[in-house]
C-alpha positions in Angstrom: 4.9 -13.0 2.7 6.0 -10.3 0.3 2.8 -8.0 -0.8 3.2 -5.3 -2.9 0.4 -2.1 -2.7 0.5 -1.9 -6.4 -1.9 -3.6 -8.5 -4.4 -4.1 -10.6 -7.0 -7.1 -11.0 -10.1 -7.1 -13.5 -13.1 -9.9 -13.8 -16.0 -10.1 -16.2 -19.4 -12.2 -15.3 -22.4 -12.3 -17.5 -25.8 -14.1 -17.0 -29.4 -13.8 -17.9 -29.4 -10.0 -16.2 -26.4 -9.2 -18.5 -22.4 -8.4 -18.4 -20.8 -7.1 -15.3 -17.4 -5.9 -15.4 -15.5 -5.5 -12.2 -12.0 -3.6 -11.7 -9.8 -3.0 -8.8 -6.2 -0.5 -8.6 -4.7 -0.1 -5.8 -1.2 2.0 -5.0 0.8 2.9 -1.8 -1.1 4.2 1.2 -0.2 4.8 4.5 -3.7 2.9 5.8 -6.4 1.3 4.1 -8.2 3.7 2.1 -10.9 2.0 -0.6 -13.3 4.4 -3.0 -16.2 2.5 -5.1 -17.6 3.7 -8.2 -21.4 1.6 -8.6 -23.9 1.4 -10.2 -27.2 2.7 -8.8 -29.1 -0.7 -8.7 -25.6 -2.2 -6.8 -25.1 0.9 -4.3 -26.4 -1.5 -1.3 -23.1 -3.7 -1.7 -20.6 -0.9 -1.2 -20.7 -1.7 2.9 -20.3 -5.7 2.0 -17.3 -4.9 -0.2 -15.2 -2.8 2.1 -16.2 -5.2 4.8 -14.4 -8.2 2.0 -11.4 -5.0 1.7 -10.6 -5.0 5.6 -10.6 -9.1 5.9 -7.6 -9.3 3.1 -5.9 -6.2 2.5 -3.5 -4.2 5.2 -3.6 -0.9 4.2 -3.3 0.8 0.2 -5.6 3.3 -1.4 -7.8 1.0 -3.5 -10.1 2.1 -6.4 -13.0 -0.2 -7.4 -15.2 -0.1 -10.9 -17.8 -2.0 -10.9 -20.0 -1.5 -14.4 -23.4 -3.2 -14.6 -24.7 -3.5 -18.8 -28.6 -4.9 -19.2 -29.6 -7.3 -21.3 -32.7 -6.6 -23.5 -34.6 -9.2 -21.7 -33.5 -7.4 -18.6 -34.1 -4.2 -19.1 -37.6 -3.3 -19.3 -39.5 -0.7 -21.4 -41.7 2.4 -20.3 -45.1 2.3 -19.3 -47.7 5.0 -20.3 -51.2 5.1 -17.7 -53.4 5.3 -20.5 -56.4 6.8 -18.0 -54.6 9.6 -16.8 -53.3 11.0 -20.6 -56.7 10.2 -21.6 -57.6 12.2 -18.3 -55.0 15.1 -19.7 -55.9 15.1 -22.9 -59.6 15.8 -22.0 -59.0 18.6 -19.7 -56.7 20.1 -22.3 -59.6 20.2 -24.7 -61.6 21.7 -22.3 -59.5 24.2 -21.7 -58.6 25.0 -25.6 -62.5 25.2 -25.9 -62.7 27.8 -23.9 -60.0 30.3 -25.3 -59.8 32.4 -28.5 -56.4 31.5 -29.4 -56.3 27.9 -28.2 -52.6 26.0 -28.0 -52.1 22.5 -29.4 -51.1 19.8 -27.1 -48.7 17.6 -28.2 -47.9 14.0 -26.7 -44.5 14.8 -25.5 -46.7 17.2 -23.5 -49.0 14.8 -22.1 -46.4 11.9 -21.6 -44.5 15.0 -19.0 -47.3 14.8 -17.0 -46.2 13.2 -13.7 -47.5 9.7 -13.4 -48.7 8.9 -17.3 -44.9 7.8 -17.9 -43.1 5.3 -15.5 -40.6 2.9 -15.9 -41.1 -0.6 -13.9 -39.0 -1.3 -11.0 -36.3 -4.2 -12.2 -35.6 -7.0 -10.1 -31.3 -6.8 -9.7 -31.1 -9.7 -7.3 -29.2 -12.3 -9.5 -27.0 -9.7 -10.8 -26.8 -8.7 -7.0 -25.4 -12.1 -6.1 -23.4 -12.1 -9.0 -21.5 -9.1 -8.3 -20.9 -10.4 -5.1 -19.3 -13.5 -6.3 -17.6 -11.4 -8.7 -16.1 -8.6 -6.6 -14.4 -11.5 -4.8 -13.2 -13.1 -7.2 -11.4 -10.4 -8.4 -9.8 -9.4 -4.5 -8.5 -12.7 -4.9 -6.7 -11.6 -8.1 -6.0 -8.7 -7.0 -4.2 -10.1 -3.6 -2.4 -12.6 -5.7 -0.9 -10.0 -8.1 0.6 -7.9 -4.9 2.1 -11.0 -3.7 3.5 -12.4 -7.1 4.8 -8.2 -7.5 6.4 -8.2 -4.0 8.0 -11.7 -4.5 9.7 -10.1 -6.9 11.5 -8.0 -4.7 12.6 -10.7 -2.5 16.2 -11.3 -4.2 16.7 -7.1 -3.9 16.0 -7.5 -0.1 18.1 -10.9 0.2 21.0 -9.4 -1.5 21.6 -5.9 0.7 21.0 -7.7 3.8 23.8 -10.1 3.2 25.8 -7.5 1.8 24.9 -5.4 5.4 25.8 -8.4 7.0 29.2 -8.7 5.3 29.8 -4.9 6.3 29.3 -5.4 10.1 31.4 -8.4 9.9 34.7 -6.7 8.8 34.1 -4.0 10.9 33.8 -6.4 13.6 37.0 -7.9 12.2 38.9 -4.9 12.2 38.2 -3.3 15.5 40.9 -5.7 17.7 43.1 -4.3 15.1 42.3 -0.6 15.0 42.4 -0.9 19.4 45.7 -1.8 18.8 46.6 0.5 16.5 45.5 3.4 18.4 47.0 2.5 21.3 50.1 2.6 19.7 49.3 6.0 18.2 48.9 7.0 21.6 52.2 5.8 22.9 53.7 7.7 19.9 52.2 11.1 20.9 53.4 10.6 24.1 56.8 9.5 23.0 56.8 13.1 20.8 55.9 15.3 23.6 58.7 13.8 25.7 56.2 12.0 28.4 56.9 9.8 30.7 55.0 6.5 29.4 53.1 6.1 33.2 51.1 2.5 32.6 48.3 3.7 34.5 48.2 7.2 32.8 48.2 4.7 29.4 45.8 2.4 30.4 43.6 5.1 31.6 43.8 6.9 28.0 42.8 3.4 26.4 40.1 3.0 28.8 38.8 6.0 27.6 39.7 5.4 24.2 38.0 2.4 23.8 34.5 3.4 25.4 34.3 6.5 22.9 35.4 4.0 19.8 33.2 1.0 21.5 30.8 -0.4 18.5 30.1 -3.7 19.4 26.8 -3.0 21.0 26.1 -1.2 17.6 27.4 -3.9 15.7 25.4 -6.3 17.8 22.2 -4.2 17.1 23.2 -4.1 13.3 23.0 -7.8 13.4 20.1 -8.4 15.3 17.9 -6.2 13.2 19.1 -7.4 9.8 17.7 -11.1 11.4 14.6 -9.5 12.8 14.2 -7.9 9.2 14.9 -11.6 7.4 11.8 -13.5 9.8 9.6 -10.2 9.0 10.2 -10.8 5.6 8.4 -14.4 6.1 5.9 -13.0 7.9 1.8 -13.9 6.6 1.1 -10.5 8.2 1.4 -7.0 6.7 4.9 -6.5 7.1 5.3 -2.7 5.9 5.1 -0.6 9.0 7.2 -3.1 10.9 10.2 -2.9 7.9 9.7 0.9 7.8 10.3 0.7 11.4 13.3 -1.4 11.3 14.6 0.6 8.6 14.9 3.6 10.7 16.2 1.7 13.4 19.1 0.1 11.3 20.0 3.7 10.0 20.2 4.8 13.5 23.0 2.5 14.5 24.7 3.0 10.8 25.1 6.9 12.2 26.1 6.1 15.2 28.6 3.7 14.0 29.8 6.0 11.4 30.1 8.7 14.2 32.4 6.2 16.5 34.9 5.6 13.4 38.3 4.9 13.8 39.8 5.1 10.5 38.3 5.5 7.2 36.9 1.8 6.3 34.7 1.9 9.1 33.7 5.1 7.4 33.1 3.4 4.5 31.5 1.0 5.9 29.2 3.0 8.0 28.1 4.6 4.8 27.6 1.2 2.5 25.6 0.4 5.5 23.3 3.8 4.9 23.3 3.6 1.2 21.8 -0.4 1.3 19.0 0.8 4.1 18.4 3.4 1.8 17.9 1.0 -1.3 15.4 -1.0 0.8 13.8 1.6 2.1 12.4 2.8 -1.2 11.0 -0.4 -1.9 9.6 -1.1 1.7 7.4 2.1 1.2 5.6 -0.1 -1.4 4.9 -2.7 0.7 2.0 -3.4 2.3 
């Protein structure tokens, strides 16, 4: 399976407590890397949630909004300890009775006064439960958009590795061909320089020859990891690091056949080969 790092999911749930709204980007990361905004009366989930985060997602820097709006029922009003402004007041008098230039007291005064104005603890435990539903909820979204986005880039993948695949096959085609036509070469030279054509000294030459021009173990590599990179690409795991890997690893035989080249459509070859790993390597940084 395909999964792309770059998303975006959003869900809304509303009850009895209120609204909650819950959103969730995430972009191309080297490893799993999630960051919450909260609000206060939810900060206790933030542990639950990344704990939901590891379970489905590979790696990817994820952003999370989660924004929590009362209801009137919900959200209670303040409550003033009528003893102790009554207690404040008094003593304020007392006081203002005993100067010559007395200050008035106002209300906002005596409501400062710790402990005559407090605001009732509210019970969050539905909207608790709800944001819980809701936050997964909207990782399901979320891991369903990055696979739809990295099925899309199936066909890009499918259609360089068959064109790779075409490239290694007429180079494989050609090299009988370009042995041949090298040894000749070689019996030319030594025709020029008025040699005797030995056999042995010849064959030794092409033994030579042929290990320094010898691709087929490249070729054979070349092959093997375009089919390693095909099953990865059905893999249910997260296939990112391992096609990075295989990237590098596919380039490093492209050099090296590119640096064993007999004429120049292996060298074109070689570098159609470089310039389609190349194309998928862009997208495989995307992928989680």
């Amino acid at each position: 399976m395909i999964r792309s790092m770059t998303a975006f999911a959003r869900q809304d749930a509303s009850g009895e407590w209120g609204t909650l709204t819950c959103e969730i980007r995430t972009v191309n990361h080297r490893y799993l890397e999630p960051a919450f905004r909260l609000p206060e009366a939810l900060r206790e989930l933030e542990t639950p949630f990344r704990d939901t985060l590891r379970s489905v997602l590979g790696r990817g820097k994820v952003d999370v909004s989660m924004r929590l709006q009362a209801t009137d029922a919900a959200a209670k009003g303040f409550e003033i300890n009528d003893d102790i402004a009554r207690s404040v007041n008094d003593a304020a008098n007392h006081i203002n009775r005993m100067l010559d230039n007395p200050a008035h007291i106002s209300a906002l005064d005596i409501l400062r006064w710790p402990g005559v104005l407090s605001v009732p603890e509210q019970d969050f435990g539905e909207a608790k439960a709800a944001a819980q539903s809701l936050f997964e909820a909207t990782v399901k979204a979320l891991v369903d958009v990055r696979e739809r986005e990295g099925e899309r880039l199936r066909p890009l993948f499918d259609e360089r590795l068959s064109a790779m695949a075409e490239r290694v096959a007429e180079v494989r085609g050609r090299m009988p061909d370009l042995l041949a036509a090298q040894e000749a070469h070689l019996r030319e030279r030594f025709e020029k320089a008025q040699v005797e054509l030995d056999p042995e000294r010849i064959t030794q030459e092409m033994v030579l020859l042929a290990q320094k021009s010898d691709v087929a173990e490249e070729l054979d590599r070349l092959d093997a990891h375009i089919a390693e990179v095909r099953d990865t690409l059905n893999s249910n795991d997260a296939i990112g690091r391992r096609l990075d890997f295989l990237m590098q690893e596919l380039n490093r035989e492209a050099n090296t056949l590119s640096s064993k080249s007999l004429d120049a459509a292996v060298t074109r070859a070689a570098v159609d080969l470089k310039v389609l790993i190349e194309q998928m390597r862009e997208q495989v940084q995307n992928l989680e």
